[in-house]
C-alpha positions in Angstrom: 15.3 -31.4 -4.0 15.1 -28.1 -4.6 17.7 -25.2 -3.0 16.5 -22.3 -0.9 18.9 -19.9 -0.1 18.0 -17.6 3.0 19.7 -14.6 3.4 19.1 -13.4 7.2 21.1 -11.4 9.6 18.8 -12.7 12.6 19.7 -16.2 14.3 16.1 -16.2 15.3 14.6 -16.0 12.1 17.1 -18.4 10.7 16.0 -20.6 12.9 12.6 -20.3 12.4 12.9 -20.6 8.9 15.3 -24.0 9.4 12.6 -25.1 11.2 10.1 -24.6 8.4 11.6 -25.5 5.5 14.6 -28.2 6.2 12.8 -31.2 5.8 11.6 -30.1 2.1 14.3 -28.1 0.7 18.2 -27.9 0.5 18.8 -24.7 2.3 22.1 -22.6 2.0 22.2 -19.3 4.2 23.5 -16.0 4.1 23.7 -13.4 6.9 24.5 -10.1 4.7 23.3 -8.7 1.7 26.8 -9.1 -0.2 27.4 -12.5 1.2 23.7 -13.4 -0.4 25.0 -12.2 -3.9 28.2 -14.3 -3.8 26.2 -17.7 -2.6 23.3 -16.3 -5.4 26.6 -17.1 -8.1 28.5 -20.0 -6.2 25.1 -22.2 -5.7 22.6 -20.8 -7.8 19.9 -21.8 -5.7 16.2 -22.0 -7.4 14.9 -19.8 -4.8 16.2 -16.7 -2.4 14.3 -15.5 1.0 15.8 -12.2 1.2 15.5 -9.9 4.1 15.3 -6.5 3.8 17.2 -4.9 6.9 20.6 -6.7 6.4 24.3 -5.8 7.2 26.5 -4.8 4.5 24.5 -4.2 1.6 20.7 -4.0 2.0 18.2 -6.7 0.8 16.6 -4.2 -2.0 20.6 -3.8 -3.2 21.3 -7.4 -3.0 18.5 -8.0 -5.0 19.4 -5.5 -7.7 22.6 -7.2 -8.2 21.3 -10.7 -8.7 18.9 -9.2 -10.8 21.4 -8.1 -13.3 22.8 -11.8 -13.4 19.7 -13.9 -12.9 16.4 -11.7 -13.9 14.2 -14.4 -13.4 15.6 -16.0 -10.4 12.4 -15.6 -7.7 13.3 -13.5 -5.1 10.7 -13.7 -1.9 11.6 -10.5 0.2 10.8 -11.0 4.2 10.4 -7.5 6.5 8.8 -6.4 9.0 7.8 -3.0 7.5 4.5 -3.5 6.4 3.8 0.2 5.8 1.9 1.2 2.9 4.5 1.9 -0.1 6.5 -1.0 1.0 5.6 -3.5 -0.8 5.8 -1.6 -4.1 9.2 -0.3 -3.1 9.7 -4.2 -3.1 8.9 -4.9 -6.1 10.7 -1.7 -7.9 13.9 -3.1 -6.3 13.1 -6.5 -8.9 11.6 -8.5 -5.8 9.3 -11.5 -7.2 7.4 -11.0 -4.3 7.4 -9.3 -0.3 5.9 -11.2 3.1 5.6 -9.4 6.1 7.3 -10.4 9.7 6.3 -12.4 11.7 5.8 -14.5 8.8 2.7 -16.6 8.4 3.9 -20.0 7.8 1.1 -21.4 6.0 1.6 -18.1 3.6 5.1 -19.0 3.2 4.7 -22.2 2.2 2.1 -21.7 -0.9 4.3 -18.9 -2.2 7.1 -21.6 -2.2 4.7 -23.9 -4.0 3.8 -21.2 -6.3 7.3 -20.4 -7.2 9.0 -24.0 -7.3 6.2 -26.2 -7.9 
């Protein structure tokens, strides 16, 4: 089974996501940027949901440092700015890819496909 590691400040969207993805996937969470990089080296999980707005260290930050370690680790960044810009900002930051909140389950999943087979 593969291991998703969600890093999430919001109990809500934790939940949410729990409720999505626990019966499929090992999942490991983090509720700060800097606690996401630690688990990123302790686990190595085969996929990250990374927030952007986070505690600590930022999700773009968090994902910069992984980056340096594991540069083809896919990162799947979750916000709810969906302005125009933000996406690419996303990606410039090393993000494999950027949903917006709410997040459309359905979406979700097929990136998760695409990504871990």
């Amino acid at each position: 089974m593969k291991t998703i590691l969600i890093v999430e400040d919001i109990e809500l969207n934790i939940d949410l996501l729990t409720q999505i993805l626990e019966d499929d996937y090992n999942l490991i969470i983090a509720r700060d940027g800097a606690q996401g990089v630690a688990l990123t080296e302790q686990k190595a999980p085969d996929l990250i949901l990374m927030d952007i707005s986070l505690p600590v260290m930022d999700g773009y930050e968090a994902t910069r440092k992984i980056r340096k370690a594991l540069p083809s680790l896919p990162i799947i960044g979750l916000s709810a700015h969906a302005m125009q810009g933000d996406a690419e900002k996303a990606r410039t930051a090393g993000l494999t890819d950027y949903l917006t909140k709410p997040l459309d389950e359905d979406l979700l999943l097929k990136k998760l496909i695409v990504y871990l087979g």
